[in-house]
C-alpha positions in Angstrom: -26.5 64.9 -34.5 -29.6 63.5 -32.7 -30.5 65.2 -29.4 -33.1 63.1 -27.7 -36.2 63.0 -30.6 -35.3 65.6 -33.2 -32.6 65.5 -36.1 -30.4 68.5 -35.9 -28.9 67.4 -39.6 -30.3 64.4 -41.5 -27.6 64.4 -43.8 -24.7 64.2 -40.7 -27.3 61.5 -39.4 -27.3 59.3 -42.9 -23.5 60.0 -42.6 -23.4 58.4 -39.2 -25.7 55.4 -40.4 -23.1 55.2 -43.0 -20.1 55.1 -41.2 -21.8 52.6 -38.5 -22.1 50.0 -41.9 -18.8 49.9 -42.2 -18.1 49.5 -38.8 -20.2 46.8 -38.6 -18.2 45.4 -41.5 -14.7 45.4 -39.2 -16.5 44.0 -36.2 -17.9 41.1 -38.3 -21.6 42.1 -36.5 -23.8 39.6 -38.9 -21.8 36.6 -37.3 -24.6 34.2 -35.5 -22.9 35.0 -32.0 -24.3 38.2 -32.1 -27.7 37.0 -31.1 -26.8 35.5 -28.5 -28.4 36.5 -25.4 -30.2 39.1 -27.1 -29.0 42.7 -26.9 -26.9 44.5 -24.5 -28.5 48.2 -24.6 -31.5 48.8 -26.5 -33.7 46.2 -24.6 -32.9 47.6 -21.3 -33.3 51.0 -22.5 -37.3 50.6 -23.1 -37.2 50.5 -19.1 -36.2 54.3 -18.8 -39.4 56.3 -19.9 -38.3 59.7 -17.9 -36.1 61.8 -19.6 -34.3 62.8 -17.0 -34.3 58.7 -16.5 -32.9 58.1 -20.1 -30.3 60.9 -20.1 -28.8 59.2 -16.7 -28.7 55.4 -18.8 -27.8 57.1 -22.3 -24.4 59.1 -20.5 -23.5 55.6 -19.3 -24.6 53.9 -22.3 -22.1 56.4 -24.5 -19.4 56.1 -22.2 -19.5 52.3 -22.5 -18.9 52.8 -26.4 -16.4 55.5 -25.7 -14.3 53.1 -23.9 -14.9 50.3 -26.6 -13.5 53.6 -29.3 -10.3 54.1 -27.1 -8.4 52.0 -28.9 -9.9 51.7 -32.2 -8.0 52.3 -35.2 -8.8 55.7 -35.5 -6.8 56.5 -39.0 -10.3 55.4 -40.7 -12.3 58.2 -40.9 -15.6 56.4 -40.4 -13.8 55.3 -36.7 -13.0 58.8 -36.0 -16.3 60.2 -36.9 -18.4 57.9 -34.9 -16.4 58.6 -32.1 -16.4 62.8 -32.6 -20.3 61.7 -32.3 -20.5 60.2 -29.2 -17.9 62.7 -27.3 -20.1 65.4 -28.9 -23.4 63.6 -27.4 -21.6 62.6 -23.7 -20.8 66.2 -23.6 -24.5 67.0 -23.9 -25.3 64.0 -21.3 -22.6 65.5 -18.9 -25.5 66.0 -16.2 -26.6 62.5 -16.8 -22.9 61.4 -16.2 -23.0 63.3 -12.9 -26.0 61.6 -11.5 -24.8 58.1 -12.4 -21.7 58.7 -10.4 -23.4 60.0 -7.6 -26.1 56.5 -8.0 -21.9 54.9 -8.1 -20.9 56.3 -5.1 -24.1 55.2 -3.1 -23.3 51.4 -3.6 -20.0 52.5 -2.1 -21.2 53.4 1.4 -20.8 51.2 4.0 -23.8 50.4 5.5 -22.3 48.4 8.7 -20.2 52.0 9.5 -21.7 53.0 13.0 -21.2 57.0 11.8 -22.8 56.1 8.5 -26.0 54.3 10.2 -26.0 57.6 12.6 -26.2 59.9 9.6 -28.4 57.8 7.5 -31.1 57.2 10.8 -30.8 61.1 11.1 -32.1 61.3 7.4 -34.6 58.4 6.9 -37.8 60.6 7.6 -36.8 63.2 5.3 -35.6 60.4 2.3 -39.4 58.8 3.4 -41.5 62.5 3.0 -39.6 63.1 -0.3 -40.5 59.8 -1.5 -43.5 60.3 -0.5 -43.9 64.0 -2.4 -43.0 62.0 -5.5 -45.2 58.9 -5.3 -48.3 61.2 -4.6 -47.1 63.6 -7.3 -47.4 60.6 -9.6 -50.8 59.3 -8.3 -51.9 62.9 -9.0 -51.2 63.0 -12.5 -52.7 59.5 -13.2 -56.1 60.6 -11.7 -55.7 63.8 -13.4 -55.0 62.0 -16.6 -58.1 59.2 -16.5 -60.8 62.2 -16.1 
């Protein structure tokens, strides 16, 4: 299993690599169409340098394949084991889930609700201060880091 930069078993992971082969055999992956449009994941993903950043995209990112695995033919081994993988991995991105439902549930507020305006006006200086904490934060590492 990989957990974000080290290989817990290199033989599991050659397995994996393995098994992803052949399900790149049943998906007909080398067709042209494939390139079209470039890729879905991995491009995006070079945007998330935090790790706290990457562990919110990578629980949404395995959940996306976990609902392309629901109804896979799972009497191939290969199928099954590449999905044991990723349920294994969401379960250690469970935090990550959590915060991308919360970042879900913020595009659900309705903005034009008079009692949600209230609450939100009520909060803005402390949402401005704690972004503010973090910008300087980062501004203090950077000039820390070019001395």
């Amino acid at each position: 299993m990989i957990s974000f930069g080290h290989v817990e078993n290199a033989l599991n992971l050659l397995q994996l690599q393995n098994d992803i082969d052949k399900l790149k055999t049943d998906f007909n992956s080398s067709n042209s169409d494939v390139a079209d449009g470039g890729p879905i994941f991995t491009e995006k993903l070079s945007n998330w340098t935090e790790r706290n950043e990457k562990r919110i995209i990578l629980s949404q990112i395995i959940s996306m394949y976990l609902k392309m695995f629901e109804n896979a033919d799972k009497t191939k081994d290969y199928v099954r084991n590449i999905a044991e993988e990723l349920n294994t991995l969401k379960d250690s991105l469970s935090d990550g889930s959590k915060k991308m439902e919360y970042l879900k549930d913020l595009t659900k507020l309705q903005m034009t609700d008079l009692k949600i305006q209230r609450k939100a006006v009520n909060e803005l200086f402390i949402v401005l201060k704690k972004l503010g904490d973090t910008s300087s934060s980062h501004k203090r590492k950077r000039s820390q880091f070019q001395r």
